[in-house]
Backbone as JSON Lines, residues from 0, in Angstrom:
{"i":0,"aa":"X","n":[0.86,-1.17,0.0],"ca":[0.0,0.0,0.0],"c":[0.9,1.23,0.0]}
{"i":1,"aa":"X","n":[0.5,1.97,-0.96],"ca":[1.39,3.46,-0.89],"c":[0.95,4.62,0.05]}
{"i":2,"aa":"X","n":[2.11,5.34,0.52],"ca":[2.25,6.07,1.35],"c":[1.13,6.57,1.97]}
{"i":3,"aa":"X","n":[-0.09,7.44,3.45],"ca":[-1.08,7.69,3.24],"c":[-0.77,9.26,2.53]}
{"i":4,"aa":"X","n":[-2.19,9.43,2.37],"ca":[-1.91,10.98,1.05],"c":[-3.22,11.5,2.31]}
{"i":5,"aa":"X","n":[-2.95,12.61,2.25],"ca":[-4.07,13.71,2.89],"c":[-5.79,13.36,2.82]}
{"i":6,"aa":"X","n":[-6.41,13.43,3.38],"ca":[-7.77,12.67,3.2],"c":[-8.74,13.65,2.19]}
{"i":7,"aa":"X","n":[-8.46,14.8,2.65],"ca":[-8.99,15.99,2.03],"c":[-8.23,16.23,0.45]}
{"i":8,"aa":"X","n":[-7.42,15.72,0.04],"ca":[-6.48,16.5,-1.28],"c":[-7.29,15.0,-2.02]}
{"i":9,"aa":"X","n":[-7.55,15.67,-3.46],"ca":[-8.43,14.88,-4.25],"c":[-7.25,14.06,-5.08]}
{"i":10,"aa":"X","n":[-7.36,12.73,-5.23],"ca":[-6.23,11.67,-5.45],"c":[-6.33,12.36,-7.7]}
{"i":11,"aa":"X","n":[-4.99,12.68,-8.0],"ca":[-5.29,13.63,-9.47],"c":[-5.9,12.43,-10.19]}
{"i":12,"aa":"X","n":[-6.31,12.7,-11.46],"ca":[-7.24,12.1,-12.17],"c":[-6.31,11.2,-13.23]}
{"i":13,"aa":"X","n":[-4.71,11.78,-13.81],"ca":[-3.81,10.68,-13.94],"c":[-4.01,9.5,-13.54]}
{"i":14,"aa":"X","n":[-3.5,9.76,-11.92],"ca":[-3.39,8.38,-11.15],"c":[-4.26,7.61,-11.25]}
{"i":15,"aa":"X","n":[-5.82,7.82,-11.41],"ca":[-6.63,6.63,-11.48],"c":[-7.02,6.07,-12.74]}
{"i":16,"aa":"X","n":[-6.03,6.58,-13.81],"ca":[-6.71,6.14,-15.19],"c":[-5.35,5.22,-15.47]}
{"i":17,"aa":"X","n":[-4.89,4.56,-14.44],"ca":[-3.88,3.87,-14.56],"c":[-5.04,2.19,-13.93]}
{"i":18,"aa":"X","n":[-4.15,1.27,-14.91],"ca":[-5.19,0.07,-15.09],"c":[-5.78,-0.7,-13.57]}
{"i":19,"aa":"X","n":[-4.44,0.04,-12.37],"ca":[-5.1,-0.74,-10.84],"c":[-4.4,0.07,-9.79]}
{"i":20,"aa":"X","n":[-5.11,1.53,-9.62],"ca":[-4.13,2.35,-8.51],"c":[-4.98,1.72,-7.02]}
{"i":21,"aa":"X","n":[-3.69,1.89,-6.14],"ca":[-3.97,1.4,-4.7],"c":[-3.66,3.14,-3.85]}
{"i":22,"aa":"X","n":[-4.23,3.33,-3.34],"ca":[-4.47,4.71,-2.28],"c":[-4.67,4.53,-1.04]}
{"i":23,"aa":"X","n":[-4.34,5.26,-0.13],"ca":[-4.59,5.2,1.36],"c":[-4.58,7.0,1.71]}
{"i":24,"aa":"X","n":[-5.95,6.92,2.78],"ca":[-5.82,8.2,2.62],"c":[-5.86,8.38,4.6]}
{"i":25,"aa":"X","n":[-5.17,9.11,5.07],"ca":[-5.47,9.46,6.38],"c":[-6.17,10.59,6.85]}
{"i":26,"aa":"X","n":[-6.8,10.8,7.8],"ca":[-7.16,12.21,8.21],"c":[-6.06,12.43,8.87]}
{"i":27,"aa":"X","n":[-5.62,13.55,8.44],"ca":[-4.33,14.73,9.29],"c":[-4.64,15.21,10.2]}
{"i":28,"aa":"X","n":[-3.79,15.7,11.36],"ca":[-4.18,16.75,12.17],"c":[-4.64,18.09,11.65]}
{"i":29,"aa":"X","n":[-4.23,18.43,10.74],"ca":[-4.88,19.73,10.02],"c":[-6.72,19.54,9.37]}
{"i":30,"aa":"X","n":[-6.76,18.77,9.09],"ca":[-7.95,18.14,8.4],"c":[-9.07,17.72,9.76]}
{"i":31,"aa":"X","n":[-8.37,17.22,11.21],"ca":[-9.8,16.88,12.09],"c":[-10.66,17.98,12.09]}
{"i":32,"aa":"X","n":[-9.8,19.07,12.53],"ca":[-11.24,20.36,13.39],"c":[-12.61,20.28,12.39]}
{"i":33,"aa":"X","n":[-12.25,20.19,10.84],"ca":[-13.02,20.08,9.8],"c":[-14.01,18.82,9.66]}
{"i":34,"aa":"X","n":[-13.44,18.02,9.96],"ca":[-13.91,16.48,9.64],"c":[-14.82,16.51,10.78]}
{"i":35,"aa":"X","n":[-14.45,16.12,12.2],"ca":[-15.11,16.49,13.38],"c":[-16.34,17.77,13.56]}
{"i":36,"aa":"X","n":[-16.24,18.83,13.18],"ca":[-17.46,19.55,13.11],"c":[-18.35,19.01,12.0]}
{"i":37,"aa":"X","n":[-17.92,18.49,11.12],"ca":[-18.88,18.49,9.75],"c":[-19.92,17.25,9.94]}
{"i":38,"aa":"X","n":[-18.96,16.14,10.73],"ca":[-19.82,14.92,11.47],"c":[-20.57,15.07,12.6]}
{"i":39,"aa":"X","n":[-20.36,15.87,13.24],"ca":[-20.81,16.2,14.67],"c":[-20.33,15.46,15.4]}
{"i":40,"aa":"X","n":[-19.12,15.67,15.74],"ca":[-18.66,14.52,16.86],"c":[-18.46,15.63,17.74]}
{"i":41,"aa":"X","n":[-17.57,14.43,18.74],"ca":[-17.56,15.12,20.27],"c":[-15.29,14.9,19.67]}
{"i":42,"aa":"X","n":[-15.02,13.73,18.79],"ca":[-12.88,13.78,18.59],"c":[-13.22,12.87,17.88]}
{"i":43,"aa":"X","n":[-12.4,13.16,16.94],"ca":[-11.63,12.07,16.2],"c":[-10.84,11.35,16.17]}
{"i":44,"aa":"X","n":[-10.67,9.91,16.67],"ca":[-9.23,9.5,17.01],"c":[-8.5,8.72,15.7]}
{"i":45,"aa":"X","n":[-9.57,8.32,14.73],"ca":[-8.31,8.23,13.32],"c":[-9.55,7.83,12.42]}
{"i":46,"aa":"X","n":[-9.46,8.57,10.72],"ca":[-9.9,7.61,10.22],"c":[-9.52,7.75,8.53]}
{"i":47,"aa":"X","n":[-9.56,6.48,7.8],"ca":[-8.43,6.14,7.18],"c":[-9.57,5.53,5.76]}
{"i":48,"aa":"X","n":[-8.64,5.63,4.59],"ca":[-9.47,5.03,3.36],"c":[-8.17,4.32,2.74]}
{"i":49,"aa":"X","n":[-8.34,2.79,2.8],"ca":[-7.92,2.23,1.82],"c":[-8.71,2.11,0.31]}
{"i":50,"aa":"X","n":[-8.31,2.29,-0.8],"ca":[-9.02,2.6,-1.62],"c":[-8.31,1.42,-2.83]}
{"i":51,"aa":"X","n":[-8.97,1.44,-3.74],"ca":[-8.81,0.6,-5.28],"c":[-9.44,1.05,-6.21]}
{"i":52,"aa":"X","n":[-8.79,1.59,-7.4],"ca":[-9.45,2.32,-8.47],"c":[-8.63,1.47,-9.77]}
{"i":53,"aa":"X","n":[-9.85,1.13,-10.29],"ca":[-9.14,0.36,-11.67],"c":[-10.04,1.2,-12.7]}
{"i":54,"aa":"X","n":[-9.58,1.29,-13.96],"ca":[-10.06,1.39,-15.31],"c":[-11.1,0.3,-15.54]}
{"i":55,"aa":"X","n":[-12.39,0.6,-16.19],"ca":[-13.29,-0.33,-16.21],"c":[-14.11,-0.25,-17.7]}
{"i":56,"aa":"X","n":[-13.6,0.99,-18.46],"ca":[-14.03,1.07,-19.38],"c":[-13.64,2.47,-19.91]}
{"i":57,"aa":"X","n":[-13.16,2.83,-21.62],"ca":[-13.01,4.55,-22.12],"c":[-12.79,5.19,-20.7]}
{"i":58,"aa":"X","n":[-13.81,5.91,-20.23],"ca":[-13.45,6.95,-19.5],"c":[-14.21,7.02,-18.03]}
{"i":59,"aa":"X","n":[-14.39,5.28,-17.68],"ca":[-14.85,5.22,-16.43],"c":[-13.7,4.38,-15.91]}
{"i":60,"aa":"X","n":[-14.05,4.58,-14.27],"ca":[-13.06,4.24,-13.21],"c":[-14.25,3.26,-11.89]}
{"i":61,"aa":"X","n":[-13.6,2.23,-11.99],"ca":[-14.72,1.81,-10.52],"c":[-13.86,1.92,-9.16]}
{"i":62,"aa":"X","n":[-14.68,2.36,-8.02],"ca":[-14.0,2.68,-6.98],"c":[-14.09,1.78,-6.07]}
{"i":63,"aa":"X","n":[-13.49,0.82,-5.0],"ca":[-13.54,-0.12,-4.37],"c":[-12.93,0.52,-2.97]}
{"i":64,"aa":"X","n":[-13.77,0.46,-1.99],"ca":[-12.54,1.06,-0.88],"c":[-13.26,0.66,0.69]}
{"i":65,"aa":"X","n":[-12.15,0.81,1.52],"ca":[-12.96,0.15,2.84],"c":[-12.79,1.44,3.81]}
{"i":66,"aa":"X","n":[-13.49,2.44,4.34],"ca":[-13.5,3.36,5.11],"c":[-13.36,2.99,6.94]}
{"i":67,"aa":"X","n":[-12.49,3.24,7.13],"ca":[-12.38,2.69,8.65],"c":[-11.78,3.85,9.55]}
{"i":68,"aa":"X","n":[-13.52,3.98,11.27],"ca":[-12.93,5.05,11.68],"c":[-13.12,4.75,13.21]}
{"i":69,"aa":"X","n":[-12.64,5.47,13.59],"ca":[-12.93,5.59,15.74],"c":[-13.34,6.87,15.84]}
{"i":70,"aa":"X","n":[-14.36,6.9,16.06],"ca":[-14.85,8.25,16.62],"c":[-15.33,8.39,17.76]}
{"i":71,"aa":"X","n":[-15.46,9.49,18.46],"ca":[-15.96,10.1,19.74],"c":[-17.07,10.35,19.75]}
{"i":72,"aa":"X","n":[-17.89,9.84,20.01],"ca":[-19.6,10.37,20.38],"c":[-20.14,10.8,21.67]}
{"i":73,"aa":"X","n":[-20.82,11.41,22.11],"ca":[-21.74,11.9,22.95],"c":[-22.91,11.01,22.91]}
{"i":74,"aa":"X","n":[-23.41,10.03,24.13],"ca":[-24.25,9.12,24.05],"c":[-25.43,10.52,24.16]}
{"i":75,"aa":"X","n":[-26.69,10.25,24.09],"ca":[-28.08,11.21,24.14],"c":[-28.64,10.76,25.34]}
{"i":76,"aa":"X","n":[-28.22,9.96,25.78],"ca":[-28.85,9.28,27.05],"c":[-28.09,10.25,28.14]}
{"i":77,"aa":"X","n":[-26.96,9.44,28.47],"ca":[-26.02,9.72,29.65],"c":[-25.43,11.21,29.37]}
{"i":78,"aa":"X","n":[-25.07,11.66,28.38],"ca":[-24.23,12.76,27.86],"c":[-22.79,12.42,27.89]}
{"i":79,"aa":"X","n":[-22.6,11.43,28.2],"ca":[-21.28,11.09,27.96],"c":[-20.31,10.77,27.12]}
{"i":80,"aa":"X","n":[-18.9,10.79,26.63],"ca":[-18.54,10.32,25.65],"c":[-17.88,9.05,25.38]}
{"i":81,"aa":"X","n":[-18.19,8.35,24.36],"ca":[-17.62,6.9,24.18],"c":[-17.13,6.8,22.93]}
{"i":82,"aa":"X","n":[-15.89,5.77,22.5],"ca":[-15.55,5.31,21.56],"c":[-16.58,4.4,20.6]}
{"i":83,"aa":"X","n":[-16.72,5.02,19.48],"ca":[-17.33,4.22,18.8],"c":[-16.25,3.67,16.87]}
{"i":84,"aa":"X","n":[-16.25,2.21,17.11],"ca":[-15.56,1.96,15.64],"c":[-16.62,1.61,14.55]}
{"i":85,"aa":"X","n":[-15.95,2.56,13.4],"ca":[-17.21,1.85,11.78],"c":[-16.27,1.56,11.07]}
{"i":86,"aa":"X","n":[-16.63,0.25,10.54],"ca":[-15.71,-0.1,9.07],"c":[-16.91,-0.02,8.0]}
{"i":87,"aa":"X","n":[-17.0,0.81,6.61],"ca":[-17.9,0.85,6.15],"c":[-17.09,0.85,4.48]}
{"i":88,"aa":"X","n":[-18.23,-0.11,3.73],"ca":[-17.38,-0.68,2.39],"c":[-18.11,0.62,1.87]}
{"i":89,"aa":"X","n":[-17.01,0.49,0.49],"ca":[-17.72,1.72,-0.3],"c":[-17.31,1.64,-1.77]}
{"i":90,"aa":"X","n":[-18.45,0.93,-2.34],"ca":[-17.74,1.11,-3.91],"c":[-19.16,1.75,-5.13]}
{"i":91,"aa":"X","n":[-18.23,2.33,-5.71],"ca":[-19.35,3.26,-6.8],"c":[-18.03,3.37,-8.47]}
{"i":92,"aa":"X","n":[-18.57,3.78,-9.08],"ca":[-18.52,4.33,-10.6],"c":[-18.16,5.87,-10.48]}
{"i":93,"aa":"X","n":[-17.24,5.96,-11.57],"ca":[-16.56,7.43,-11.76],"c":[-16.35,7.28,-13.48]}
{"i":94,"aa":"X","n":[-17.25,7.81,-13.77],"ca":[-17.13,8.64,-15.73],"c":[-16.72,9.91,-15.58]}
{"i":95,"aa":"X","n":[-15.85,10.01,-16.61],"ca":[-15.36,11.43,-16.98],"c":[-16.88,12.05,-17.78]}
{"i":96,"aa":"X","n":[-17.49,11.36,-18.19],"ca":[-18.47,11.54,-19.53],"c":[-20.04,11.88,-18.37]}
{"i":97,"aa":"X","n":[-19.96,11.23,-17.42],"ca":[-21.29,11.3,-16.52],"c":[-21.52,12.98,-16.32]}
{"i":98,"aa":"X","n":[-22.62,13.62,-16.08],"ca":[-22.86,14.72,-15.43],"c":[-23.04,15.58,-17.07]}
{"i":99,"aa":"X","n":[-22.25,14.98,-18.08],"ca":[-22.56,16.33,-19.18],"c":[-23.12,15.9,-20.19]}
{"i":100,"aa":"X","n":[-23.97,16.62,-21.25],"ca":[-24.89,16.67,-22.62],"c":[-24.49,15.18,-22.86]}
{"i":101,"aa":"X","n":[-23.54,14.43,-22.74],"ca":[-22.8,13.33,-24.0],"c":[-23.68,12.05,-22.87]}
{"i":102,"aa":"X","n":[-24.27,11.33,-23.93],"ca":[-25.02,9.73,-22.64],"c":[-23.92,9.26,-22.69]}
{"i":103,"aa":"X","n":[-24.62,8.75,-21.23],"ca":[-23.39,7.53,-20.54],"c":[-24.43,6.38,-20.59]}
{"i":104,"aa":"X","n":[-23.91,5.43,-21.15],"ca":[-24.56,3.95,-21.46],"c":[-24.94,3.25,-19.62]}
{"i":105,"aa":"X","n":[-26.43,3.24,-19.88],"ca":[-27.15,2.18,-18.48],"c":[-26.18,1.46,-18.25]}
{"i":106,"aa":"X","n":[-26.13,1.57,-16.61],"ca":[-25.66,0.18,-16.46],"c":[-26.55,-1.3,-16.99]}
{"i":107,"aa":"X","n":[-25.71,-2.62,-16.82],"ca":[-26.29,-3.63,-17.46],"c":[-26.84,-4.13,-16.72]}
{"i":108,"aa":"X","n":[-26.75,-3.86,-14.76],"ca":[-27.76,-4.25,-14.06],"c":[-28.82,-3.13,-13.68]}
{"i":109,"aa":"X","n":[-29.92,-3.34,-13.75],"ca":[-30.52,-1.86,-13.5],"c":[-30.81,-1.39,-12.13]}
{"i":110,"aa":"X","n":[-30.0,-2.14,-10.94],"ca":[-29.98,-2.74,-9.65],"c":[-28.8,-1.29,-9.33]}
{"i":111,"aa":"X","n":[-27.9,-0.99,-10.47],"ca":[-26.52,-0.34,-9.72],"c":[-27.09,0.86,-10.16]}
{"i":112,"aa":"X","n":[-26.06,1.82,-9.59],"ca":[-26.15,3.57,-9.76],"c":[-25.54,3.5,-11.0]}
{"i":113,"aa":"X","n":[-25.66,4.66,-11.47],"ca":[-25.02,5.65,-12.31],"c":[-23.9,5.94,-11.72]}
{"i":114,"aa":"X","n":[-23.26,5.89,-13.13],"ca":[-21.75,6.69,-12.73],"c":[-21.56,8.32,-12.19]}
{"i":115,"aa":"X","n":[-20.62,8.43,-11.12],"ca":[-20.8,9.95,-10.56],"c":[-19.93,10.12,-11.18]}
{"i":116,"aa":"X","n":[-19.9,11.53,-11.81],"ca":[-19.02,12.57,-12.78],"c":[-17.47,12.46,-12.31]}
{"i":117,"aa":"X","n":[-16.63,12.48,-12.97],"ca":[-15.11,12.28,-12.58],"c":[-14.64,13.67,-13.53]}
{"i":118,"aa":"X","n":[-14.25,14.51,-12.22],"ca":[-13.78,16.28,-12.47],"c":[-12.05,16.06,-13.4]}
{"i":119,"aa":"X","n":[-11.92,16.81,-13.65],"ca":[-10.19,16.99,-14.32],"c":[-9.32,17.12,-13.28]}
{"i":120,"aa":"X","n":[-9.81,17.6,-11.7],"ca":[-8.91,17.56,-10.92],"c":[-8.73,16.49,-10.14]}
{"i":121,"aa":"X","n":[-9.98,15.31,-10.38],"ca":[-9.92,14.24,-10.08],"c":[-10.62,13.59,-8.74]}
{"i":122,"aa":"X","n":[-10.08,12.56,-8.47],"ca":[-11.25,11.85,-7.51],"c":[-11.23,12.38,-5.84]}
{"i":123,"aa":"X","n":[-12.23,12.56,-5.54],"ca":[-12.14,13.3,-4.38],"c":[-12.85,12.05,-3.38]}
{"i":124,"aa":"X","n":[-11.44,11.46,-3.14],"ca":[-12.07,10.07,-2.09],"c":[-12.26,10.51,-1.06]}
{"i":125,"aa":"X","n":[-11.69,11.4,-0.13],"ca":[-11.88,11.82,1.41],"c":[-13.51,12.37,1.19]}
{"i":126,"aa":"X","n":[-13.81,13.59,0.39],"ca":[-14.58,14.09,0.44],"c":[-16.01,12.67,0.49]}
{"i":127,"aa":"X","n":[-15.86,11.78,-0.17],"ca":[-16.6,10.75,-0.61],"c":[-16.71,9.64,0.48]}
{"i":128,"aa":"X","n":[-15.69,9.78,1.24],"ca":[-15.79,9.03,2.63],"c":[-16.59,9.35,3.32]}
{"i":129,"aa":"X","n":[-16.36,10.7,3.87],"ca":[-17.01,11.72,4.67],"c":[-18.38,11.39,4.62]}
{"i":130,"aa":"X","n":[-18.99,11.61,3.38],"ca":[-20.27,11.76,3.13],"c":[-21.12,10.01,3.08]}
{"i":131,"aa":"X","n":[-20.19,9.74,2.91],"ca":[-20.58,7.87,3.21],"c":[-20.62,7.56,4.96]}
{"i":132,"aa":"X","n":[-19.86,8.35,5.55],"ca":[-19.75,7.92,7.28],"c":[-20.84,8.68,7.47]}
{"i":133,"aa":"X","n":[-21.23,9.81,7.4],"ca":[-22.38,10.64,7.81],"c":[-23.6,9.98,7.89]}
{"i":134,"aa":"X","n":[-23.8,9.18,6.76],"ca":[-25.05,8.78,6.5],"c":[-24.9,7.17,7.02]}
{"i":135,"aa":"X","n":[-23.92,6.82,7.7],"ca":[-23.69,5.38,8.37],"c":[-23.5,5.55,9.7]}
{"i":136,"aa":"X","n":[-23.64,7.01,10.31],"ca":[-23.66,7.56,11.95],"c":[-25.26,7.12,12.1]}
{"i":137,"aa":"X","n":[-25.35,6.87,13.24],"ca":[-26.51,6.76,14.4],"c":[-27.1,8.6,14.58]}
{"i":138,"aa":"X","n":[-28.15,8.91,14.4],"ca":[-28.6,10.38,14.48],"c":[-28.86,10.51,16.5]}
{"i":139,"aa":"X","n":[-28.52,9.02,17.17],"ca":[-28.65,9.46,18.04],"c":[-28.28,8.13,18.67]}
{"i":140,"aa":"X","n":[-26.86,8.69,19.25],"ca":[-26.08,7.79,19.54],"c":[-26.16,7.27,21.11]}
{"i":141,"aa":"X","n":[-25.96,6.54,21.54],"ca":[-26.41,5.85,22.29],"c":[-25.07,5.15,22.79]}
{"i":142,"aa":"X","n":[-24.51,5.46,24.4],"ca":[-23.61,4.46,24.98],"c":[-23.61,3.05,25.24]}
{"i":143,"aa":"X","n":[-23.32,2.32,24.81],"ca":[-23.17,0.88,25.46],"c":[-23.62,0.44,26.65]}
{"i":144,"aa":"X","n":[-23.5,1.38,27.5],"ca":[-24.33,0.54,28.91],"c":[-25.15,1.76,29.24]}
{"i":145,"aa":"X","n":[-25.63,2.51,28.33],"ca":[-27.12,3.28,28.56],"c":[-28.31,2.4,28.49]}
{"i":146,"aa":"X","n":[-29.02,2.99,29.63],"ca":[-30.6,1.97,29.34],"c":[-30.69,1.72,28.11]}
{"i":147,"aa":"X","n":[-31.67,0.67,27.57],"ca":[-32.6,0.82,26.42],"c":[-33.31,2.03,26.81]}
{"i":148,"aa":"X","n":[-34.03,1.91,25.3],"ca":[-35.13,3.72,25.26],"c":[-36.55,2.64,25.68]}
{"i":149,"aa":"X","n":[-36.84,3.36,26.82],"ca":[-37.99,3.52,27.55],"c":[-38.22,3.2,28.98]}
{"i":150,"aa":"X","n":[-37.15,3.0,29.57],"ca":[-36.78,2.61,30.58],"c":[-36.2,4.23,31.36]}
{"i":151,"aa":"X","n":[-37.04,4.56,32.13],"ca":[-36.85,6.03,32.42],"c":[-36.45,5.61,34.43]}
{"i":152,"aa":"X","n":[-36.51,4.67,34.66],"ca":[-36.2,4.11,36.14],"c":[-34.86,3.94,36.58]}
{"i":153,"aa":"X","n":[-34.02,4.27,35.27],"ca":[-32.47,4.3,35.38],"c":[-31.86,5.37,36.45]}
{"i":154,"aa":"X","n":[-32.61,6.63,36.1],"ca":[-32.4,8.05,36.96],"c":[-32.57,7.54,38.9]}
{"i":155,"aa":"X","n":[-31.87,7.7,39.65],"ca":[-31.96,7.74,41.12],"c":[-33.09,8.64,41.28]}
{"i":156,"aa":"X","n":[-33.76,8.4,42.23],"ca":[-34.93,8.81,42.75],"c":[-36.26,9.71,41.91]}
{"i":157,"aa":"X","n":[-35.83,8.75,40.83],"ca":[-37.28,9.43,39.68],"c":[-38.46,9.05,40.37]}
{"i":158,"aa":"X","n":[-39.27,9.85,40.04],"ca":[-40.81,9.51,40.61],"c":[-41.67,9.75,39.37]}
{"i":159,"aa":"X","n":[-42.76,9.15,39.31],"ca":[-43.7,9.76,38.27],"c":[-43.67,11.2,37.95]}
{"i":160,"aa":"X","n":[-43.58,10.61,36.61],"ca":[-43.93,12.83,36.41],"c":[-45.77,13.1,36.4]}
{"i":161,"aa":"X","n":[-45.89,14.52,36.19],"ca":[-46.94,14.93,36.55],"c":[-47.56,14.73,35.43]}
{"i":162,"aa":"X","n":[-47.14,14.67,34.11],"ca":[-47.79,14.36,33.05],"c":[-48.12,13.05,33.25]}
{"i":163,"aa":"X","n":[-47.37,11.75,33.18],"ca":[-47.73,10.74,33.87],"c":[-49.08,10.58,34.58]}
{"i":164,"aa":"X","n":[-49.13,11.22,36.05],"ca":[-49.8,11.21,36.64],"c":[-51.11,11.53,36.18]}
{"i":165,"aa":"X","n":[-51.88,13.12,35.52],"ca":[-52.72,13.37,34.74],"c":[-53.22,12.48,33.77]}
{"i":166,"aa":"X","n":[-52.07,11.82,33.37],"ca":[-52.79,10.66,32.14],"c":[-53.61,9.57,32.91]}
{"i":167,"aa":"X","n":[-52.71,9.26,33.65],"ca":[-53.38,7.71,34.18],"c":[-54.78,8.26,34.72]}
{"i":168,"aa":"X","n":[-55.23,9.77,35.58],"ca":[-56.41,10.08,36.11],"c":[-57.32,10.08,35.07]}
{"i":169,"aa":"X","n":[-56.89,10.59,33.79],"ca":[-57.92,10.84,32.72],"c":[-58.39,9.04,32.12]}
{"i":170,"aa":"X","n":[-57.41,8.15,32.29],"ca":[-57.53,6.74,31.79],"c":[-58.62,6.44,32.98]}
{"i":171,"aa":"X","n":[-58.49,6.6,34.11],"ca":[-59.29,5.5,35.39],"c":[-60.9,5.87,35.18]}
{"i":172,"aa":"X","n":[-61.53,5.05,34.4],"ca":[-62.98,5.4,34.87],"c":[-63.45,5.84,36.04]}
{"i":173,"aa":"X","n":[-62.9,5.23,37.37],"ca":[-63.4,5.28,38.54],"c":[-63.38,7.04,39.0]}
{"i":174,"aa":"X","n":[-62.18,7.82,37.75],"ca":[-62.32,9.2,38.71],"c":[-63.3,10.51,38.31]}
{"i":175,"aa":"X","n":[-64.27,9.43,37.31],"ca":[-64.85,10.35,36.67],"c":[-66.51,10.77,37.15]}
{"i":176,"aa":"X","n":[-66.9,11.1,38.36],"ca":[-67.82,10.77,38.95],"c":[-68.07,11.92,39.03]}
């Protein structure tokens, strides 16, 4: 595997029109504050793209890559923060030809995507990670030894709430006299 390259710097469009490029991309220390606000975390402690880009046809590229990260979350329960790891696969299509006036031929399964447009400055795998972990985060993350959701008896000396209470009076036939 070659050297890691910046997660954020888009791998040039040369390199992947070569018949089997191998990439690794790291997040930098310059690159968390960015990465970390844009996910909503609480830290980033690493996360990394091994990648595979082969030629697959004229002026498409297929992308093969395994996104692997540790992040810091804020459970919603406890407020606390915990380590959480994702390994998340990620492979898609890159045409130079996709996105403009000229057709790009269906795929042959009608099951896969369309090819996403491949720029002159080339493949922007970090950016493409990013947006693949976002949508593979929990919108509401949850610690490991937080209750399950509905279990409100976890709290020391909870008592019924008053809403509680009002409901069950309006449920009891007996208080309606």
């Amino acid at each position: 595997m070659p050297t890691a390259r910046p997660l954020l710097d888009p791998v040039p469009a040369e390199l992947c029109s070569t018949v089997n490029s191998r990439f690794r991309l790291r997040c930098a220390g310059a690159e968390r504050p960015e990465v970390v606000e844009r996910l909503g975390l609480s830290g980033l402690k690493s996360l990394t793209v091994e990648a595979r880009v082969a030629s697959v046809s004229g002026s498409a590229v297929r992308l093969e890559a395994v996104v692997r990260a540790r992040l810091i979350r804020t459970c919603v329960v406890t407020l606390e923060d915990f380590e959480e790891a994702i390994v998340l696969p990620l492979e898609t299509t890159f045409d130079e030809r996709a996105g403009h006036s000229v057709p790009v031929e269906e795929p042959a399964d009608p099951e896969s995507d369309l090819p996403e447009p491949l720029g002159a400055e080339g493949l922007e795998l970090g950016e493409l990670a990013i947006q693949h972990l976002s949508l593979a985060l929990d919108p509401y993350p949850r610690h490991p030894d937080a209750p399950p959701p509905g279990q409100a008896d976890w709290l020391e000396g909870s008592t019924e709430s008053e809403f509680a209470s009002q409901l069950a009076r309006l449920k009891d036939p007996s208080d309606r006299a």
